[in-house]
N, C-alpha and C positions, 0 to 999 in steps of 0.2 A: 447563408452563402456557403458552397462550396469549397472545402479544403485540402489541403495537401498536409496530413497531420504524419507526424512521425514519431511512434511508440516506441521504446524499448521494453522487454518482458513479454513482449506477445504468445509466448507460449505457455506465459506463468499465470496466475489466479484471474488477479485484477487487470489485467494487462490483455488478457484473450478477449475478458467481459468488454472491457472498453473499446479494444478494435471494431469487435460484433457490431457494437451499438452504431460505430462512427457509419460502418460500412453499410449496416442499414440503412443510414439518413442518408448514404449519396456521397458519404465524402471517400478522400481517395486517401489509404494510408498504408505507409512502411514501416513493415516491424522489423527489429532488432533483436537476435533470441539466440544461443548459445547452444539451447538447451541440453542444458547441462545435467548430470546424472545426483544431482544431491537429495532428488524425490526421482519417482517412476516418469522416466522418460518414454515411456507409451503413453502415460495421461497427457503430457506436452504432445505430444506427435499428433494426438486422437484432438487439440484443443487448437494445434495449428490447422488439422483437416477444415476447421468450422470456418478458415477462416479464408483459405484457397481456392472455396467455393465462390467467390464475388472475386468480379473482373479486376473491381480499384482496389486489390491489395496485391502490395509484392513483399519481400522478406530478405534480409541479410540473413544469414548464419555466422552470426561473429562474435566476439567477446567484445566486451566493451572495453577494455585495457588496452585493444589491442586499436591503437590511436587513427594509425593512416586509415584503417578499415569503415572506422565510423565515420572519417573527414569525408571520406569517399561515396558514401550510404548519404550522407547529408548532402553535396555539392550535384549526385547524379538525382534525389528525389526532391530537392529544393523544397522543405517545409514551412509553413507559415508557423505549426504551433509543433511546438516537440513536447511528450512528453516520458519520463522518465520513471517506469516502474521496473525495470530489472537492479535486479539486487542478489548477492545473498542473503538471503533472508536466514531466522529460525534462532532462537536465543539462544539456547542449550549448547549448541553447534558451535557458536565463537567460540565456545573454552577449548572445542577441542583441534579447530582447525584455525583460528585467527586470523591466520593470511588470507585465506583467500577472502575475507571480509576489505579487507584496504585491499586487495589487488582489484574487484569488484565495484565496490560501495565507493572508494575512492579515489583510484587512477584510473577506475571504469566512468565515474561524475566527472573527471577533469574533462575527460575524452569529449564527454557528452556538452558543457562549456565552453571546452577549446572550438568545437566544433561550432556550435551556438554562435560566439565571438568572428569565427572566420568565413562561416560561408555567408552572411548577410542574410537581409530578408526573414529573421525570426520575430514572431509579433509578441511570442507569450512562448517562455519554457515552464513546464509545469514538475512536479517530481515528487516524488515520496520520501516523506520522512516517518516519522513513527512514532504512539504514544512512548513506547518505552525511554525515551529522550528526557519524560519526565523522573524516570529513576527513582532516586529517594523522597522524592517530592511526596508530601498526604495531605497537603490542601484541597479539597475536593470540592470543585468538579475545578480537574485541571485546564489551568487557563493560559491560553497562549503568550497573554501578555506579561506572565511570572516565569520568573527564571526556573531555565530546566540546565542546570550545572552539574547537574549528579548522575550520570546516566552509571547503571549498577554493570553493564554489558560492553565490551563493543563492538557486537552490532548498532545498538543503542549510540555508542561514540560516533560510527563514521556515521550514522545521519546526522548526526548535529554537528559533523563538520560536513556535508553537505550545506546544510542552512547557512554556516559562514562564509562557506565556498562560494554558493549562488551569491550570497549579497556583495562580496567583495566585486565576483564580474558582473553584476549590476550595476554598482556602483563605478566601474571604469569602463565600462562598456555600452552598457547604455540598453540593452535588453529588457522587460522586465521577468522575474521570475516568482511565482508561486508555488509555495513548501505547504505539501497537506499532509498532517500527522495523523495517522492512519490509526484505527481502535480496532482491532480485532474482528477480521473481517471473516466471513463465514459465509454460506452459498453452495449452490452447484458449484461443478467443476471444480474444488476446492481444493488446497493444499494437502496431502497426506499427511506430513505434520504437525497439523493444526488438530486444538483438541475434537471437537466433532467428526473427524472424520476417525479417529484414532479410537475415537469412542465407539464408532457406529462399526465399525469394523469387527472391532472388540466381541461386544454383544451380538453380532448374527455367526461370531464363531465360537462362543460358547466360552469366550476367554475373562478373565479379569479385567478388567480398567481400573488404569491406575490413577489414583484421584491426591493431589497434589494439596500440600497445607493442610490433610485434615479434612479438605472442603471447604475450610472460613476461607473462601475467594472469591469476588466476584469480576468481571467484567463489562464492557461498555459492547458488549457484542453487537456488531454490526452488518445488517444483509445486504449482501454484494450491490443489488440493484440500489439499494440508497446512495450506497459508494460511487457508484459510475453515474447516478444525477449529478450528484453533487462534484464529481470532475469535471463533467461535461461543462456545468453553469461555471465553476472556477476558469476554465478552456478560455469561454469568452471575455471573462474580464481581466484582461493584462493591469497590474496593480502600475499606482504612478506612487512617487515621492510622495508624502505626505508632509504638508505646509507647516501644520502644527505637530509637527513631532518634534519632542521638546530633548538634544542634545546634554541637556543638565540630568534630565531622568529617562534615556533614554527607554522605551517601549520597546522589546525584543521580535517581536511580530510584524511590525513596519519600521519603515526609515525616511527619514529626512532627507538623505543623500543617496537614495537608489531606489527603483521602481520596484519592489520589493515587498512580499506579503509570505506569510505563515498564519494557517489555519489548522485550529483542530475539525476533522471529518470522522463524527461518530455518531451513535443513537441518541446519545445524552439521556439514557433511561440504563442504568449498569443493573444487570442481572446476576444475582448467586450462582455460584459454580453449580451448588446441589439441584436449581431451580432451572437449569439449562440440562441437566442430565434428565430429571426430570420429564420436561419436554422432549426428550427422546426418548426415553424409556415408554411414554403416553404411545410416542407413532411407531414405535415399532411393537408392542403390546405386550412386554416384559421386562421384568427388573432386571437391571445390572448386576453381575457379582463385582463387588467393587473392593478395591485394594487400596485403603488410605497410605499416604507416605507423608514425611514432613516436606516443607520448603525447599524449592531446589533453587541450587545457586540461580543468580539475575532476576528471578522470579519475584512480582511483587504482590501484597494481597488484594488491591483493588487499583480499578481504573475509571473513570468517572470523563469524558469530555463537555465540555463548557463549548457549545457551538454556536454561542448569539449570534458572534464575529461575521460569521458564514452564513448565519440563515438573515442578519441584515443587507447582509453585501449582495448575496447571490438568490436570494426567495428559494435555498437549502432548507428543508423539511424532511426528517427521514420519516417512513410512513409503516415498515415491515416489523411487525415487534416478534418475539424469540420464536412465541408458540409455532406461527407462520413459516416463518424463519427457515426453523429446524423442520419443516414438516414438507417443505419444498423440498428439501438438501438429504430427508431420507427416501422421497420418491423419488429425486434422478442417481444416487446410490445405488439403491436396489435395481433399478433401470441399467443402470451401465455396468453393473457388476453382475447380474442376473439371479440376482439373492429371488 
């Protein structure tokens, strides 16, 4: 069935890919986008163009903080499903700028709830959280249903006061909302931030890359298109109460008292830092000069997602492994950057 979905982030990584997808199947959707200058706002502009091309999408230009604006975007596009990828994002970056992480990540989520709450008719709000929630945690393969207390960042922080946030107005309001904790996402159209593109960039201009820990690192790296199946199938199923959720030991990932779910969405196959540069260095057909450095603050050595939860609930299967991955993400590279 046809819907009236409404994204924020649209002009951000995960946020572009998943409007494309909706607007291809037919559905009608409104993005929410800032686009804000903390990466190259020609990449946003060049990722909204994809998206202005199909009739059923229209667009705010607004922050999310900024309260009336979003009440306003919800009450004139009346959506069944919201869902919530704008952020700021980027670890390193909270140290040096903080705020605008809580002006964003968490009077930007009130907005997006307040909203939720008042204009009626939402069936399923969806939203991003993020591995790094797990922080000091090394039980591996991190599992949704152990406590993630430690977040080493906060960016890391305000998602995991998103997750409380969501369940508190689930719980008095009656919505339900699903939190997926995101692994290291990677793709076209990708963040400039992020290591692979900082890498590829690097090596077609003759530069060092700076290789973080030594290299003892690995990740749960994850390709975009796994990410946006597995929102989509999360999309259709609004979480309920669960009957047996036992209040004496409560399970952190669902509740007893609100329609209310967190998932981890990742490979669940974590790859060495050294064996992802690797794989780039294969497709683009020479070595890296590389520049090891130690540990950088927030930074953890491995990430590992645990996604039974997700591939029971939702027939989620990530199918794209690195070599592929990475070999898609350096042909539209070179493609749009005309290397």
């Amino acid at each position: 069935m046809k819907q009236n979905v409404l994204i924020t982030g649209t002009a951000g990584f995960i946020g572009n890919h998943l409007a494309l997808r909706l607007l291809r199947e037919g559905h009608r959707v409104h993005g929410i986008d800032n686009y804000n200058p903390y990466y190259d706002v020609t990449l946003k502009e060049k990722r909204g163009e994809r998206l202005k091309a199909f009739d059923g999408y229209t667009e705010s230009r607004i922050d999310l903080e900024d309260a009336d604006a979003v009440m306003a975007a919800f009450e004139a596009f009346k959506p069944k499903i919201a869902v919530n990828l704008a952020a700021q994002a980027g670890v390193r970056y909270s140290l040096e700028n903080p705020r605008s992480y809580v002006d964003s990540n968490v009077t930007g989520f009130l907005s997006i709830l307040e909203a939720c709450r008042h204009c009626g008719g939402i069936e399923h709000l969806v939203y991003a959280s993020t591995s790094s929630v797990y922080g000091a945690n090394t039980h591996m393969p991190f599992d949704v249903s152990e406590s993630a207390e430690h977040p080493l960042t906060l960016y890391a922080a305000t998602k995991k006061a998103n997750e409380v946030m969501a369940h508190s107005y689930s719980h008095l309001f009656g919505f339900p909302s699903t939190g997926l904790r995101f692994f290291t996402v990677y793709g076209p159209w990708g963040r400039p931030d992020m290591a692979l593109f900082k890498f590829t960039k690097g090596m077609l201009e003759g530069e060092e890359i700076e290789i973080y820990n030594n290299g003892d690192m690995s990740r749960d790296f994850t390709y975009i298109d796994d990410i946006i199946e597995g929102i989509v199938r999360v999309m259709a199923k609004p979480p309920a109460a669960d009957p047996d959720w036992n209040s004496d030991a409560p399970a952190t990932n669902r509740s007893g008292v609100a329609p209310y779910r967190i998932y981890n969405i990742g490979n669940s196959r974590p790859t060495s830092l050294m064996s992802y540069i690797e794989a780039l260095e294969k497709n683009l057909g020479f070595e890296a000069k590389k520049k090891f450095l130690p540990m950088q603050p927030g930074d953890v050595k491995r990430t590992w997602a645990n996604v039974d939860d997700l591939m029971a609930e939702t027939g989620y299967k990530p199918s794209v492994d690195v070599e592929h991955g990475v070999a898609n993400f350096v042909e539209w590279f070179k493609d749009y950057y005309g290397y």
